[in-house]
C-alpha positions as CSV (number, residue, x, y, z in Angstrom):
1,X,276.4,-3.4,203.7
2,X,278.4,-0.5,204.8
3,X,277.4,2.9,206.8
4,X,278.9,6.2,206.5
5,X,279.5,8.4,209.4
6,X,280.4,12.2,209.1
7,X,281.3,14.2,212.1
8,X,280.4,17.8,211.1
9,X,281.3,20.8,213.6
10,X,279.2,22.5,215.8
11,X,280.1,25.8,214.2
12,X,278.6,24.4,210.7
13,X,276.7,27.0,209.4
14,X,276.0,26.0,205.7
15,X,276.7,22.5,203.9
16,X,276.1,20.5,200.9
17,X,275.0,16.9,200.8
18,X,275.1,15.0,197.4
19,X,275.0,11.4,197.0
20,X,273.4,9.6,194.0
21,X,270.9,6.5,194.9
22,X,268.8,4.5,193.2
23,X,264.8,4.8,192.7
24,X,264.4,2.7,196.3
25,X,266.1,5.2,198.5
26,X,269.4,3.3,199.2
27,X,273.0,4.9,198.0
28,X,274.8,3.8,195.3
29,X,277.8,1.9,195.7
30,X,281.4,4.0,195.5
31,X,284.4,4.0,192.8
32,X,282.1,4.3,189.8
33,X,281.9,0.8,189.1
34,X,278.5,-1.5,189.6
35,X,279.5,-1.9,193.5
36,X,276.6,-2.7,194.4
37,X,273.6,-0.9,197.0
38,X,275.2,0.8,200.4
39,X,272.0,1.7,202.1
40,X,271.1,4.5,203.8
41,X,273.7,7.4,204.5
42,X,274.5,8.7,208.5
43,X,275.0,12.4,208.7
44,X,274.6,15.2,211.0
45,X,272.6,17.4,209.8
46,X,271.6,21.3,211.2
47,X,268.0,21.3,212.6
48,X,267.2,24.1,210.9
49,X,267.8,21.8,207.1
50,X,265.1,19.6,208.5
51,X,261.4,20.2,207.7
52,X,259.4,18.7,210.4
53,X,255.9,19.1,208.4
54,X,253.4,16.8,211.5
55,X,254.9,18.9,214.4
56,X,251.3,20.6,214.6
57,X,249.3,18.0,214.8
58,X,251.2,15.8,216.8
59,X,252.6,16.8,221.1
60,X,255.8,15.3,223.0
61,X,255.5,13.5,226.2
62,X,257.5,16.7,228.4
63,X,258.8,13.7,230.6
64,X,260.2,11.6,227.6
65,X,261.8,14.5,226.0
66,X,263.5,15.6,229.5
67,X,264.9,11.7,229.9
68,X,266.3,12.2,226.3
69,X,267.9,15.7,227.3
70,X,269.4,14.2,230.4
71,X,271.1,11.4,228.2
72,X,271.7,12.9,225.6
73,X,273.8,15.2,227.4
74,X,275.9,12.3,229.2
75,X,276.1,10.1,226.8
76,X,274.6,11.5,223.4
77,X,272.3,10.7,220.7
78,X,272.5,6.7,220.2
79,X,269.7,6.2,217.7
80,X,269.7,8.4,214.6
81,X,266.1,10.3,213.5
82,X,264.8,9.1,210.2
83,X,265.2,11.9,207.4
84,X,263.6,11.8,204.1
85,X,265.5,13.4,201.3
86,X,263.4,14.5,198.4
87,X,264.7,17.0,195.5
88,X,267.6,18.5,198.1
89,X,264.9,18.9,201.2
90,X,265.0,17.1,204.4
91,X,262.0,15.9,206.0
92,X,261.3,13.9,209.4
93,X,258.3,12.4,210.5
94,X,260.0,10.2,213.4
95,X,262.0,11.0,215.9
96,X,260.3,13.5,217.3
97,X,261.4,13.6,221.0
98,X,264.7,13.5,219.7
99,X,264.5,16.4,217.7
100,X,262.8,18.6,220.2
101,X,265.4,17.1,223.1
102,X,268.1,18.3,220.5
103,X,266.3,21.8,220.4
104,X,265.3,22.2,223.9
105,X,269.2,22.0,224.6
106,X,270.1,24.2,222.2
107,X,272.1,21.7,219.5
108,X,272.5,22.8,216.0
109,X,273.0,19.4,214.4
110,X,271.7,16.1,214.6
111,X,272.4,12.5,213.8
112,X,270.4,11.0,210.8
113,X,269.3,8.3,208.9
114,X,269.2,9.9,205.3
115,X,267.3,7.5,202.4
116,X,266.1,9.5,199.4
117,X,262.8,9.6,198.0
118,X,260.9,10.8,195.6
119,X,257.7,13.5,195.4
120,X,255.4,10.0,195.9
121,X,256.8,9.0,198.9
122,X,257.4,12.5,200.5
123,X,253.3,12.4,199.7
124,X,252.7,8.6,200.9
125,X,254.0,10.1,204.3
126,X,251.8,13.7,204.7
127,X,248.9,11.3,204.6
């Protein structure tokens, strides 16, 4: 099993993910031939690509979320958020002291985990 890491600048404004993947999320193997499954994908992606749709109904621990913002600003982010990709859209439903830690210090991008779903699984999670 491989991972994939892509630094992206700071000053990204817009970007285009593509990667095919089979029906269970992981990526497709490279070179066109029957490689096998990678996995998931690692990218950084701008917060502002990634739908966050249980932010209302859920709160951060202030204290958490400043312990993250104080290391992630020494040694940053060494844990990836979870991202579900479904039809070009990024959603997270963990990760969520990450993401505001990332926000609160005024980061454009974050590291994620990307697998791919489909319209089931994007519903599976709003539940």
């Amino acid at each position: 099993m491989a991972n994939f890491v892509l630094q992206v600048p700071i000053t990204l404004r817009s970007f285009t993910v593509s990667a095919s993947s089979n029906p269970n999320g992981a990526i497709s193997g490279g070179s066109g031939s029957n490689s096998g499954v990678v996995g998931p994908v690692i990218l950084e992606l701008p917060l502002d690509k990634i739908r966050r749709p249980l932010m209302r109904t859920r709160s951060n621990d202030p204290i958490k979320v400043q312990e993250l913002m104080d290391s992630i600003s020494q040694i940053g982010l060494q844990v990836p958020i979870d991202v579900l990709e479904v039809d070009g859209n990024y959603y997270g439903f963990s990760g969520c002291h990450r993401y505001e830690a990332h926000q609160r210090l005024g980061l454009p991008t974050i590291r994620c985990k990307i697998r791919r779903g489909t319209k089931e699984t994007l519903r599976h999670h709003m539940r």
